[in-house]
BALOBA-1460 file (C-alpha; in Angstrom, 3 decimals):
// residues 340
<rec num="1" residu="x" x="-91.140" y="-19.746" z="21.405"/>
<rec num="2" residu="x" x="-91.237" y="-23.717" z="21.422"/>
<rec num="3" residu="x" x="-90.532" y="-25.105" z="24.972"/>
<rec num="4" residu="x" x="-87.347" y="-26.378" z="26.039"/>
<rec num="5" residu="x" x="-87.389" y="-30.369" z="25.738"/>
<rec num="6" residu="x" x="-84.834" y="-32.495" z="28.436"/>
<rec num="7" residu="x" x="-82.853" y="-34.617" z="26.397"/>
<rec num="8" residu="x" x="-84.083" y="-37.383" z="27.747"/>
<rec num="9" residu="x" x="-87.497" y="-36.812" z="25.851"/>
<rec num="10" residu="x" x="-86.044" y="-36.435" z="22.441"/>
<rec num="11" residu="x" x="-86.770" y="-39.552" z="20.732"/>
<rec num="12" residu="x" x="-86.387" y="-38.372" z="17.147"/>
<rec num="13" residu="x" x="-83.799" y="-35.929" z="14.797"/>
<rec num="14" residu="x" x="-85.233" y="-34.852" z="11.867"/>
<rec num="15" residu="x" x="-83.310" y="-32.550" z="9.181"/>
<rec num="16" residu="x" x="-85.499" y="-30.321" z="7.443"/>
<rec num="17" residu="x" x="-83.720" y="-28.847" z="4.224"/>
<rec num="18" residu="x" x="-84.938" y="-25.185" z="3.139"/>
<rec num="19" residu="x" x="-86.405" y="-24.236" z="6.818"/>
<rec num="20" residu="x" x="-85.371" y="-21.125" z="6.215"/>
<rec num="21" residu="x" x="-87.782" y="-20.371" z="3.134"/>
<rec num="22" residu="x" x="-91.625" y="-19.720" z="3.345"/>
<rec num="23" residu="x" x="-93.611" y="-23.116" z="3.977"/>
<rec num="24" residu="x" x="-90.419" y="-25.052" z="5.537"/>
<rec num="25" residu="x" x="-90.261" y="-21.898" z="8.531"/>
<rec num="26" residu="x" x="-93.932" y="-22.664" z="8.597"/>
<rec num="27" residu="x" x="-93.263" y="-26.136" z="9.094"/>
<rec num="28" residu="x" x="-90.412" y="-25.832" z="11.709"/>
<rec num="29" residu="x" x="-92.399" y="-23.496" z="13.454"/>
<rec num="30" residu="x" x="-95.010" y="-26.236" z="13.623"/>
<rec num="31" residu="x" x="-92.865" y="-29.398" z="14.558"/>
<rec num="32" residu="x" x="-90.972" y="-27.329" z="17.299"/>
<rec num="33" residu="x" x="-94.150" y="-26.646" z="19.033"/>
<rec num="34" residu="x" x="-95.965" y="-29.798" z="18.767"/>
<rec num="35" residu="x" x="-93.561" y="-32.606" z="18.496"/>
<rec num="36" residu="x" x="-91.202" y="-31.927" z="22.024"/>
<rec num="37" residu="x" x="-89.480" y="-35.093" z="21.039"/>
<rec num="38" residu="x" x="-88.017" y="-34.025" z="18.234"/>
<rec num="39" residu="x" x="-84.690" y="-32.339" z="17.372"/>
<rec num="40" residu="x" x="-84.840" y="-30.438" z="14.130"/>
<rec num="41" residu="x" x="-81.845" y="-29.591" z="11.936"/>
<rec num="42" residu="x" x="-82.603" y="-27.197" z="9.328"/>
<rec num="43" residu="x" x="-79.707" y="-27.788" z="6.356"/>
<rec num="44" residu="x" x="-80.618" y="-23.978" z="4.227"/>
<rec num="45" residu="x" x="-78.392" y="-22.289" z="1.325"/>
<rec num="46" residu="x" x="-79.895" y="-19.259" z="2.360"/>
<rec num="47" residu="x" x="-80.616" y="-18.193" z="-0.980"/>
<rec num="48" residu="x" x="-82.408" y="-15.090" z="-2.134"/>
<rec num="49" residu="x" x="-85.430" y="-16.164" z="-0.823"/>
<rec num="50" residu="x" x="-84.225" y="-18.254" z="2.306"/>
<rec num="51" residu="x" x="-84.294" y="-15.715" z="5.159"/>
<rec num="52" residu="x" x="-82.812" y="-16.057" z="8.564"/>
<rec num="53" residu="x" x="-85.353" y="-13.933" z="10.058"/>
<rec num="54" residu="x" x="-88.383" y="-16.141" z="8.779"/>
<rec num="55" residu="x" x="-87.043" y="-18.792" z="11.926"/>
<rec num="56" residu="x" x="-85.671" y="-15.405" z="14.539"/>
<rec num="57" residu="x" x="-88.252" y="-16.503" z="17.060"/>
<rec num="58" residu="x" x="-87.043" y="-20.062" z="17.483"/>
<rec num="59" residu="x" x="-83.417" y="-19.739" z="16.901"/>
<rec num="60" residu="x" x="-82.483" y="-19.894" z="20.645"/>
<rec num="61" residu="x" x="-84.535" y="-23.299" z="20.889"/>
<rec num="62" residu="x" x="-82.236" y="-25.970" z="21.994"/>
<rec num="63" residu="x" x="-83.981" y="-28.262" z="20.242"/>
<rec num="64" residu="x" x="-83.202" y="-26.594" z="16.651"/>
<rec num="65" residu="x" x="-80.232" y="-26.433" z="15.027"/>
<rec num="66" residu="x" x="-79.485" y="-24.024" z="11.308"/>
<rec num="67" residu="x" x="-76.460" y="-25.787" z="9.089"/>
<rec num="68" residu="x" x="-75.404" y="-23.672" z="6.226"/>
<rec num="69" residu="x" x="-75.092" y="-25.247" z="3.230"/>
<rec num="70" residu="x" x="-76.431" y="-26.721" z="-0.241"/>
<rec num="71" residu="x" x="-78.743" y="-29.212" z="-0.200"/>
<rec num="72" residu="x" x="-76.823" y="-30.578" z="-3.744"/>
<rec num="73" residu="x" x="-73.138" y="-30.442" z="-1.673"/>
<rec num="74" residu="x" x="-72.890" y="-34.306" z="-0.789"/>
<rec num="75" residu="x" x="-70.634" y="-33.351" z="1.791"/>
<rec num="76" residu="x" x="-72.988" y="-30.369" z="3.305"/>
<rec num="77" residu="x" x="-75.632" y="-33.007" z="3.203"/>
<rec num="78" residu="x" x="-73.438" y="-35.201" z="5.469"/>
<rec num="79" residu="x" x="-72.680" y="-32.885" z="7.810"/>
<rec num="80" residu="x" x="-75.970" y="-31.751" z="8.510"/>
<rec num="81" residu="x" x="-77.020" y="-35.915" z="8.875"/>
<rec num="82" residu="x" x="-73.879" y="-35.784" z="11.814"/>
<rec num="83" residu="x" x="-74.724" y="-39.008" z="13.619"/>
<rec num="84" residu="x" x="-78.002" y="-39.971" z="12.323"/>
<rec num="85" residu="x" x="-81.792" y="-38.529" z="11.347"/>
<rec num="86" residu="x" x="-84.798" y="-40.251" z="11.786"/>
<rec num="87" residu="x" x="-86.405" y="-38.211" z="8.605"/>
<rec num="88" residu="x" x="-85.534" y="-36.019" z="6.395"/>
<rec num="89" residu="x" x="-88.321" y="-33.848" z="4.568"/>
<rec num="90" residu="x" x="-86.904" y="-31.931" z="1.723"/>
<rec num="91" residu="x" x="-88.724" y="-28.344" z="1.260"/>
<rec num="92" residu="x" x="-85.228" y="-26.987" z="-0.840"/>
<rec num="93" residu="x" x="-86.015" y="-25.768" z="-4.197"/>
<rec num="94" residu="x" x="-86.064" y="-23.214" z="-6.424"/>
<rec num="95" residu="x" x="-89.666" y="-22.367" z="-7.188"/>
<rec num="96" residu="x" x="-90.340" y="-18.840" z="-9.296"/>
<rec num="97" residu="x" x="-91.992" y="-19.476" z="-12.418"/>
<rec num="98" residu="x" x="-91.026" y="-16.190" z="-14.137"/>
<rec num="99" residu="x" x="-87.544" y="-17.292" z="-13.200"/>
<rec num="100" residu="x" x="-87.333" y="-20.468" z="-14.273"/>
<rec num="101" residu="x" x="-88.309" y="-19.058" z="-17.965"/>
<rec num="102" residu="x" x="-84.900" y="-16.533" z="-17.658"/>
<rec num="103" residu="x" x="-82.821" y="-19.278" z="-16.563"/>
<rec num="104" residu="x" x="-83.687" y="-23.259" z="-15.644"/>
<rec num="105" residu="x" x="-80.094" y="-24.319" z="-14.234"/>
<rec num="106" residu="x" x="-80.756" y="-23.402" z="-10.614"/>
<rec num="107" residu="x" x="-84.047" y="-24.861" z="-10.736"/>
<rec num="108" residu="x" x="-82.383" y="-28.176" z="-12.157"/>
<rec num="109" residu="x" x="-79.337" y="-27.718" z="-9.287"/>
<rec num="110" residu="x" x="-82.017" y="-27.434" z="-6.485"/>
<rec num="111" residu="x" x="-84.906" y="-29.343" z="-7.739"/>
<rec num="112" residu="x" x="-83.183" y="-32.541" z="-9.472"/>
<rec num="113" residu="x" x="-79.747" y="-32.893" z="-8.545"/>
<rec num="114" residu="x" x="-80.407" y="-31.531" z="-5.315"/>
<rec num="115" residu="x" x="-83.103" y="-34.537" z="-4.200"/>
<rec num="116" residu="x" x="-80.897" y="-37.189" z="-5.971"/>
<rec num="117" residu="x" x="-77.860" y="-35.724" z="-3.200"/>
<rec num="118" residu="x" x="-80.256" y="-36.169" z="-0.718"/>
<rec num="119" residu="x" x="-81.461" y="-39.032" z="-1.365"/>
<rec num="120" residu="x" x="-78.207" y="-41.131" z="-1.740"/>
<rec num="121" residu="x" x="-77.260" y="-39.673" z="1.142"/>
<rec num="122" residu="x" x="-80.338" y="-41.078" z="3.199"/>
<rec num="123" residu="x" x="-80.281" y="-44.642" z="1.894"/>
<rec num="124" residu="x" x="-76.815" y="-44.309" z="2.808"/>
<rec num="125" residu="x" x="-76.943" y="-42.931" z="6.337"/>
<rec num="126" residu="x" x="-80.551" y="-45.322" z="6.742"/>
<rec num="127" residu="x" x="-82.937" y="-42.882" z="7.302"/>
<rec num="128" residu="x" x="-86.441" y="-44.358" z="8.247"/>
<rec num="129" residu="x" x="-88.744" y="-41.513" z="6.301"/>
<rec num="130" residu="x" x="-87.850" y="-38.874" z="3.090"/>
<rec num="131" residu="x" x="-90.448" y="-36.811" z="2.224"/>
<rec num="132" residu="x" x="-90.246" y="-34.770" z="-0.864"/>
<rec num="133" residu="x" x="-92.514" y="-31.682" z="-1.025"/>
<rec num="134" residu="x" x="-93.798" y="-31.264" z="-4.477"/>
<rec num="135" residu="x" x="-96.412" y="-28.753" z="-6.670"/>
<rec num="136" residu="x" x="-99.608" y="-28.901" z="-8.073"/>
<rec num="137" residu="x" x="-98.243" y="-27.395" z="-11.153"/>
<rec num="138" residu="x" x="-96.869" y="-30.957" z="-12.176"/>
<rec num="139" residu="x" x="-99.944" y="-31.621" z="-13.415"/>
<rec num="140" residu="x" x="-100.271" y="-28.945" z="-15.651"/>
<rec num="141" residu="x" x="-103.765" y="-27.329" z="-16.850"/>
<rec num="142" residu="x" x="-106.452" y="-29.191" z="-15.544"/>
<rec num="143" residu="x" x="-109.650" y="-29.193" z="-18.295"/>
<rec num="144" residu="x" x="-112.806" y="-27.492" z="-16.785"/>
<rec num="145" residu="x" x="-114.576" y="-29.670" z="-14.517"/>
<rec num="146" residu="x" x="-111.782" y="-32.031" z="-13.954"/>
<rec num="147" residu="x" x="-109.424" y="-32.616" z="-10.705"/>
<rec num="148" residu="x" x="-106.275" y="-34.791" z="-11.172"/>
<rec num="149" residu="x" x="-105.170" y="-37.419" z="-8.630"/>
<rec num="150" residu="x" x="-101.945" y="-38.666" z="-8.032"/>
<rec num="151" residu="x" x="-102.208" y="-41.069" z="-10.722"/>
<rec num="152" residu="x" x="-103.157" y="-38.543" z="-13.112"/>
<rec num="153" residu="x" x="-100.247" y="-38.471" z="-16.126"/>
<rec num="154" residu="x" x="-98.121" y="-35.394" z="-14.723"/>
<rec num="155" residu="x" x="-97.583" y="-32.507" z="-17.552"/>
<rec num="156" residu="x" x="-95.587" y="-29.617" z="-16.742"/>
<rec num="157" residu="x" x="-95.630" y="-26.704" z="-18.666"/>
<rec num="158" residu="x" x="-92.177" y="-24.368" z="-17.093"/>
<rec num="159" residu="x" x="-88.527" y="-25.744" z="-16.017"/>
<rec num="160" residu="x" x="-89.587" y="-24.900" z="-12.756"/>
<rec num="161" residu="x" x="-92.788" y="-27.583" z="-12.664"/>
<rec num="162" residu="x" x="-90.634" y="-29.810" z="-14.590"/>
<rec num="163" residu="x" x="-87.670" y="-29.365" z="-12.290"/>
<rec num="164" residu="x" x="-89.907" y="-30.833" z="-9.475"/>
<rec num="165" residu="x" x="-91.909" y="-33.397" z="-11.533"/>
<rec num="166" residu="x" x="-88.204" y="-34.771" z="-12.124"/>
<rec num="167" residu="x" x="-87.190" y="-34.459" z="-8.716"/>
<rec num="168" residu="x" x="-90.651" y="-35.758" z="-7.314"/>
<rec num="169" residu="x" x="-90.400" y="-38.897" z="-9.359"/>
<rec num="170" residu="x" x="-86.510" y="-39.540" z="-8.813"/>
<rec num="171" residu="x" x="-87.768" y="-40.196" z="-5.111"/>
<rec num="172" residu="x" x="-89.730" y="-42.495" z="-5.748"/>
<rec num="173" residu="x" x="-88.244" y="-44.217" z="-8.045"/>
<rec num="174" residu="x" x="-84.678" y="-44.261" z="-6.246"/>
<rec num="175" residu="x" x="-87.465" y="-45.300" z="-2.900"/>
<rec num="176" residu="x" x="-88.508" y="-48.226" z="-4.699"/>
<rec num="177" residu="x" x="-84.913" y="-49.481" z="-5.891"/>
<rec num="178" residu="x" x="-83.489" y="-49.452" z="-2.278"/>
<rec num="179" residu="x" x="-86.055" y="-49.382" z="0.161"/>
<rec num="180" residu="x" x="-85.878" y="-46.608" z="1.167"/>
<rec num="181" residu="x" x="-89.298" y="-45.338" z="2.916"/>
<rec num="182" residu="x" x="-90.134" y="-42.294" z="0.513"/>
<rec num="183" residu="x" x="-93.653" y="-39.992" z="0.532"/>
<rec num="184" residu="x" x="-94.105" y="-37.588" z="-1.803"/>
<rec num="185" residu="x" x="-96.681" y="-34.194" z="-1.586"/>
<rec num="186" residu="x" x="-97.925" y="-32.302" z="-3.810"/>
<rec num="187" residu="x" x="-99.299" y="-28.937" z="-2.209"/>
<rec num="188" residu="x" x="-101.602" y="-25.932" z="-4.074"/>
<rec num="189" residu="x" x="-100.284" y="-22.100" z="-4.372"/>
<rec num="190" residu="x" x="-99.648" y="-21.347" z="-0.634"/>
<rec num="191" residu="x" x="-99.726" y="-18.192" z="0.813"/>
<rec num="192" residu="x" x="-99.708" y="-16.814" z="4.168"/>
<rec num="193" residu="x" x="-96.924" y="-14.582" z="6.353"/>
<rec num="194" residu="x" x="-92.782" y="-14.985" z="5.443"/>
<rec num="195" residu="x" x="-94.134" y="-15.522" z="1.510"/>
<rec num="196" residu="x" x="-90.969" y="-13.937" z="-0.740"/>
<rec num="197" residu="x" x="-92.416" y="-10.688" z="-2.390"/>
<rec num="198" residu="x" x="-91.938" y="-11.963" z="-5.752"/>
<rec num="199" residu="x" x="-95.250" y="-14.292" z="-5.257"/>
<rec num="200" residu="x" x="-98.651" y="-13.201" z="-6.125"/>
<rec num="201" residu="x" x="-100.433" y="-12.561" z="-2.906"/>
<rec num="202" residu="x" x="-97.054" y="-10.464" z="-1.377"/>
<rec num="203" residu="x" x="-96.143" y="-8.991" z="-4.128"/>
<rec num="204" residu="x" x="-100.002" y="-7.560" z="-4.902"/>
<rec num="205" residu="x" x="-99.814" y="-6.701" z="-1.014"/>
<rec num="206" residu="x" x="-96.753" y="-4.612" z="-1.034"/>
<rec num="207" residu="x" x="-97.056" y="-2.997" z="-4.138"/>
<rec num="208" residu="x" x="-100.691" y="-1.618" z="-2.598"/>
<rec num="209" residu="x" x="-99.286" y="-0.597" z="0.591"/>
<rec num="210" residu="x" x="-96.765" y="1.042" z="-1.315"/>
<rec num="211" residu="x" x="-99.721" y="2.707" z="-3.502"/>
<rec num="212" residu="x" x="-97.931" y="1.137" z="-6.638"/>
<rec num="213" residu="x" x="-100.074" y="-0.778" z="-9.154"/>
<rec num="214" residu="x" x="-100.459" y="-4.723" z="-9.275"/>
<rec num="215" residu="x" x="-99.324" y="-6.488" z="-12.735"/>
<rec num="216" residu="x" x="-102.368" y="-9.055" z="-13.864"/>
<rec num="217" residu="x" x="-101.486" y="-11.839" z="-16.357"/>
<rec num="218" residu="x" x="-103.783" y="-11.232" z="-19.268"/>
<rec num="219" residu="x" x="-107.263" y="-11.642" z="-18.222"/>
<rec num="220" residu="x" x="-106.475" y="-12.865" z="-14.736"/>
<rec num="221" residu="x" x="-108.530" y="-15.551" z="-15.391"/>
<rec num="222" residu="x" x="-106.621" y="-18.218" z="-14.278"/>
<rec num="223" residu="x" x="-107.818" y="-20.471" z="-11.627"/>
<rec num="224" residu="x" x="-105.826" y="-21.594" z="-8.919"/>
<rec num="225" residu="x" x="-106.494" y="-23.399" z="-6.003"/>
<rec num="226" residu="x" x="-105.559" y="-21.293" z="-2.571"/>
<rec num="227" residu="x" x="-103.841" y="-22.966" z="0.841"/>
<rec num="228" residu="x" x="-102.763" y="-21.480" z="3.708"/>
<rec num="229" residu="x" x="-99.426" y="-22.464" z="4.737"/>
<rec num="230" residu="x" x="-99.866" y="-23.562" z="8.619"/>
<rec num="231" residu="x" x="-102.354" y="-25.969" z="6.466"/>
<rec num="232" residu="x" x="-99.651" y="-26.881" z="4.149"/>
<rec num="233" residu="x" x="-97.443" y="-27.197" z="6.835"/>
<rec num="234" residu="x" x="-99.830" y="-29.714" z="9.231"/>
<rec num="235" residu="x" x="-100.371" y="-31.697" z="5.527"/>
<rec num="236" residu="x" x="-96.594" y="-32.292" z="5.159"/>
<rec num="237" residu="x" x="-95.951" y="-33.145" z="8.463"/>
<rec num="238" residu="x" x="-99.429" y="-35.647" z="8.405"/>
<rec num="239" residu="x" x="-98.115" y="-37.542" z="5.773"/>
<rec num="240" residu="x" x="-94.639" y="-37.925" z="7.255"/>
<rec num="241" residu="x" x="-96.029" y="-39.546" z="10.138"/>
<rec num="242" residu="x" x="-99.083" y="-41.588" z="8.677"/>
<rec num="243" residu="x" x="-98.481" y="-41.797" z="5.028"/>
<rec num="244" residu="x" x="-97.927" y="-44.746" z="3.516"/>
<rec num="245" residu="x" x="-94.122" y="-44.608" z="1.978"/>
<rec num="246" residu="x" x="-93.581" y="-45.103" z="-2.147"/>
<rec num="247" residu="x" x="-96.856" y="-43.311" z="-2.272"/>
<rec num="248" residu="x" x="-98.026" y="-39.710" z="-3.584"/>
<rec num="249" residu="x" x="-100.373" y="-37.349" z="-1.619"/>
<rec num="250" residu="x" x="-102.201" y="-34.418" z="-2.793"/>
<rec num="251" residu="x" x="-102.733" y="-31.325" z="-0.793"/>
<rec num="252" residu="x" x="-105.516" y="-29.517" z="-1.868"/>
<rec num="253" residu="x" x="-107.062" y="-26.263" z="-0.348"/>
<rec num="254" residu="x" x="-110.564" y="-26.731" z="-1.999"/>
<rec num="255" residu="x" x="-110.272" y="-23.666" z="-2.620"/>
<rec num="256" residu="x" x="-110.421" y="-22.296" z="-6.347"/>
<rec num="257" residu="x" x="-110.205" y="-18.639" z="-7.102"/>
<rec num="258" residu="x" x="-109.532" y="-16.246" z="-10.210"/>
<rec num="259" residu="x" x="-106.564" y="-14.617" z="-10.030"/>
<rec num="260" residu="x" x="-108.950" y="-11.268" z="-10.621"/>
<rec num="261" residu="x" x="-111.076" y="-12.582" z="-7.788"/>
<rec num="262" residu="x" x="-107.874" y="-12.434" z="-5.490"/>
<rec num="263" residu="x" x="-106.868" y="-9.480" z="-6.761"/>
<rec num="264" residu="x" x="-109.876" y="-7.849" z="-5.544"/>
<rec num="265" residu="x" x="-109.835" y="-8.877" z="-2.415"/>
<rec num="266" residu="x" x="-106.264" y="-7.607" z="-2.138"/>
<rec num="267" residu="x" x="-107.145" y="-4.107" z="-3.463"/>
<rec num="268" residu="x" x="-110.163" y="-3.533" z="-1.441"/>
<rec num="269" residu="x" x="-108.358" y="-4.952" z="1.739"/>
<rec num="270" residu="x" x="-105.542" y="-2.428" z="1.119"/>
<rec num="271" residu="x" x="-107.956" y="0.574" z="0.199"/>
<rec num="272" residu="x" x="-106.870" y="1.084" z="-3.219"/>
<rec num="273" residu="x" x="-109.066" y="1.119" z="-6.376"/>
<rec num="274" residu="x" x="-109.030" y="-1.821" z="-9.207"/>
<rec num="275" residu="x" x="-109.398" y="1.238" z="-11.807"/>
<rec num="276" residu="x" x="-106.410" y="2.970" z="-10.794"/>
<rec num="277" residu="x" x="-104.240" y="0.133" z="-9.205"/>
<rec num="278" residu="x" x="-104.690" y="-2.812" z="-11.316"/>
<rec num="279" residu="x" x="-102.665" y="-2.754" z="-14.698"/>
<rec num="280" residu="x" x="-103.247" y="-5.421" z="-17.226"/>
<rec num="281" residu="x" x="-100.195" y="-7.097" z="-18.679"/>
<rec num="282" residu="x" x="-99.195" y="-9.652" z="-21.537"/>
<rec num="283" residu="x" x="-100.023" y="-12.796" z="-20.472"/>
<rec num="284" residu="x" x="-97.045" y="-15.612" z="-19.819"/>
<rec num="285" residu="x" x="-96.223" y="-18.198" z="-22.620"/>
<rec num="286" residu="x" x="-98.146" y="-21.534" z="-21.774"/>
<rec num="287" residu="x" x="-99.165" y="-20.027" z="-18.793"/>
<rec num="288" residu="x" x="-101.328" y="-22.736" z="-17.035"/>
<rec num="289" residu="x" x="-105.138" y="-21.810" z="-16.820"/>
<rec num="290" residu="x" x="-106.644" y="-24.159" z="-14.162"/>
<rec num="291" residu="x" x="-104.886" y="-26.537" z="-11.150"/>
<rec num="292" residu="x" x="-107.307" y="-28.550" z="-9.759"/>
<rec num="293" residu="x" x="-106.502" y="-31.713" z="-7.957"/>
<rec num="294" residu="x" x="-108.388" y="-34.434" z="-5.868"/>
<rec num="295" residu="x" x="-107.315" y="-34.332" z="-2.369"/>
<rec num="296" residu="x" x="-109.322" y="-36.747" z="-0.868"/>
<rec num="297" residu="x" x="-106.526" y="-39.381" z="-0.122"/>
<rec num="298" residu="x" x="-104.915" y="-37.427" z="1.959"/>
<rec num="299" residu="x" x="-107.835" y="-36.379" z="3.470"/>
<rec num="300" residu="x" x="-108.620" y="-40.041" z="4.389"/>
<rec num="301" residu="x" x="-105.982" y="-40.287" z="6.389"/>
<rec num="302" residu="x" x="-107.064" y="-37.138" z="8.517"/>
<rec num="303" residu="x" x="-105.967" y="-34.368" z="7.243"/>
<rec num="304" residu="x" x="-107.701" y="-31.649" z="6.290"/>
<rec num="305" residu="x" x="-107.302" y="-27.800" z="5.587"/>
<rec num="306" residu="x" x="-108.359" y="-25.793" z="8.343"/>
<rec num="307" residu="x" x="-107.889" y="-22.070" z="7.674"/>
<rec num="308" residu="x" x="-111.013" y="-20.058" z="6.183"/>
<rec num="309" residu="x" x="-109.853" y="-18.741" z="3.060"/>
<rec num="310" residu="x" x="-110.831" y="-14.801" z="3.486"/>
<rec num="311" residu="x" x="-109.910" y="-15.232" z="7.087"/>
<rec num="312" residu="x" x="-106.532" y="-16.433" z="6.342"/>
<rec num="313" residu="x" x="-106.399" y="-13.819" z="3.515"/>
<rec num="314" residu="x" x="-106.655" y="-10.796" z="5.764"/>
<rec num="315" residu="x" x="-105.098" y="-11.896" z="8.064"/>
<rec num="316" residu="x" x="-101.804" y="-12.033" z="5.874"/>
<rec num="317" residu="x" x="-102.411" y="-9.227" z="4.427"/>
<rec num="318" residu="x" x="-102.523" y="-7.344" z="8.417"/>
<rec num="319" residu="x" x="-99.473" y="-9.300" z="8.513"/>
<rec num="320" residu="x" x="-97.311" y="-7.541" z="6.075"/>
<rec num="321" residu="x" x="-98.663" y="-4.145" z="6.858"/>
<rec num="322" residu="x" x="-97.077" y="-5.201" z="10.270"/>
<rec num="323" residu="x" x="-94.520" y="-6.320" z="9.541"/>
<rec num="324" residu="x" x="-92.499" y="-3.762" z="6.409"/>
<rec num="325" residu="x" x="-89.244" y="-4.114" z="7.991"/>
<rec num="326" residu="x" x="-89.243" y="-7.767" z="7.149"/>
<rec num="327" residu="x" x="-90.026" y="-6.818" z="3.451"/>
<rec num="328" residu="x" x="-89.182" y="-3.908" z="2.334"/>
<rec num="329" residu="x" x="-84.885" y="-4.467" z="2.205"/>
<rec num="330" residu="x" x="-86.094" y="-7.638" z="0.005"/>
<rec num="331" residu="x" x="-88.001" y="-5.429" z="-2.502"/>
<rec num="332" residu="x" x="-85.060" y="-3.145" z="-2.446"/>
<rec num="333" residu="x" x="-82.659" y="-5.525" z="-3.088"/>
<rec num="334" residu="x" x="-84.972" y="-7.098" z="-6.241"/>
<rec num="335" residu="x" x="-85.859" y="-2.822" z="-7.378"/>
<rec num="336" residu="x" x="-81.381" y="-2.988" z="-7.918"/>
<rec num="337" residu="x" x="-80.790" y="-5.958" z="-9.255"/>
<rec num="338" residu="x" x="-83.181" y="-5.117" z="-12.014"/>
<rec num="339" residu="x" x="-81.324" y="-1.737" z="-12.553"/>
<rec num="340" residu="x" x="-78.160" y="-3.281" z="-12.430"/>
């Protein structure tokens, strides 16, 4: 648990908006035990996939605070601002692919009108940093051989990637019209522990432990690039504190894998069998086939990711074979809402 800080050695308040969910918990975790000078208020709808037991072990901190509320309620917004923030770094959002395709409006609440709440609300309340935390999948399919940088011509391909393209360009464009300091990331597919079981990686995971088969998209061919999120987490809070504002960063894990190759690992971690565990299944309209991006200018301000990929992989994987009470009321609760 993150040490107790006298007030006379907090310096800074920062609200953090979706703390609650997988990388921002990773990220409070993070600030509350490196940065003693800062007070963190975490501003969380506590949606499906924001879990208060993702942030139990730092809930007693004195130096972190939970407000309830929607990130796209101007008046929740306020009241978790109270008296003033130094920062805000926005990790709210809806972000299931699969989901988005059923139904976009959430992802357009969260993701669009969500930042431009948040955003009026910090120009208003004078706010010296607002980071937004963005995708890789803006970008859409990256050709074979090629990585896009954060000039590359964003082309999403879902409502979800074009939900945050939207609300990743809003900031800066609502940055630039008031001066207000704005940084926007862009981070690859994450994984690591508190991951919702609806993602690949914890879903795959659970389903093995559970000695049910995983579901692969087509050929499982698909290349994406692989971060862990205490690296994600470090990258965010990097660029908060050295980026340069009205500019984009990309976070890249370097790290490109099949979605076959991943699934292998998975299986043979979990001592199951890919010819009796792994079904093949009709592939996702215009699912993307490759994210690739350039990460080197966020790398040249010092960051870079540190967590070995197959390291990090079992790791998480020992993680949620420790930790089934965390996940197994959330697959419940998905198992009856599809048989309602």
């Amino acid at each position: 648990m993150p040490t107790k800080s006298p007030a006379s050695l907090l310096t800074e308040r920062w609200l953090v908006t979706g703390a609650l969910g997988f990388i921002g918990s990773h990220f409070a975790r993070l600030v509350l035990a490196e940065r003693p000078n800062v007070e963190l208020v975490n501003l969380d709808a506590v949606s499906y996939c924001g879990n208060i037991a993702n942030l139990r072990d730092v809930e007693h901190c004195e130096r972190y605070h939970f407000v309830h509320g929607d990130i796209a309620d101007a008046a929740d917004v306020r009241k978790a601002i109270g008296s003033g923030v130094d920062a805000i770094v926005n990790f709210a959002a809806e972000t299931h692919v699969d989901r988005s395709l059923l139904d976009a409006a959430p992802f357009y609440h969260s993701n669009v009108l969500g930042v431009k709440v948040l955003l009026e609300a910090a120009h208003a309340a004078g706010v010296g940093r607002f980071l937004q935390v963005s995708t890789d999948e803006v970008y859409g399919t990256a050709p074979a051989g090629e990585f896009f940088t954060e000039e590359s011509p964003l082309n999403p391909s879902n409502p979800y990637s074009r939900s945050k393209a939207e609300g990743g360009q809003l900031a800066l464009v609502f940055g630039e019209k008031h001066g207000l300091p704005v940084l926007v990331t862009r981070g690859s597919n994450t994984y690591g522990p508190y991951q919702y079981p609806e993602k690949l990686i914890p879903l795959f995971v659970t389903n093995l432990i559970e000695n049910r088969p995983v579901p692969v998209y087509g050929d499982g061919l698909q290349v994406r690039d692989w971060l862990h999120a205490d690296d994600h987490a470090r990258g965010v809070l990097h660029i908060l504190e050295h980026g340069e504002p009205g500019n984009t960063y990309n976070l890249s894990g370097n790290n490109y894998r099949t979605n076959l190759d991943i699934t292998r690992k998975l299986v043979a971690a979990c001592g199951r069998s890919m010819r009796t565990h792994v079904q093949h299944v009709t592939d996702r309209m215009n699912h993307d086939r490759r994210y690739a991006m350039n990460g080197a200018k966020a790398q040249a301000l010092g960051w870079e990711p540190r967590v070995p990929f197959d390291d990090g992989l079992l790791e998480t994987v020992e993680w949620y074979k420790s930790n089934e009470a965390w996940w197994r009321p959330l697959k419940r609760l998905e198992a009856r809402k599809e048989t309602a």
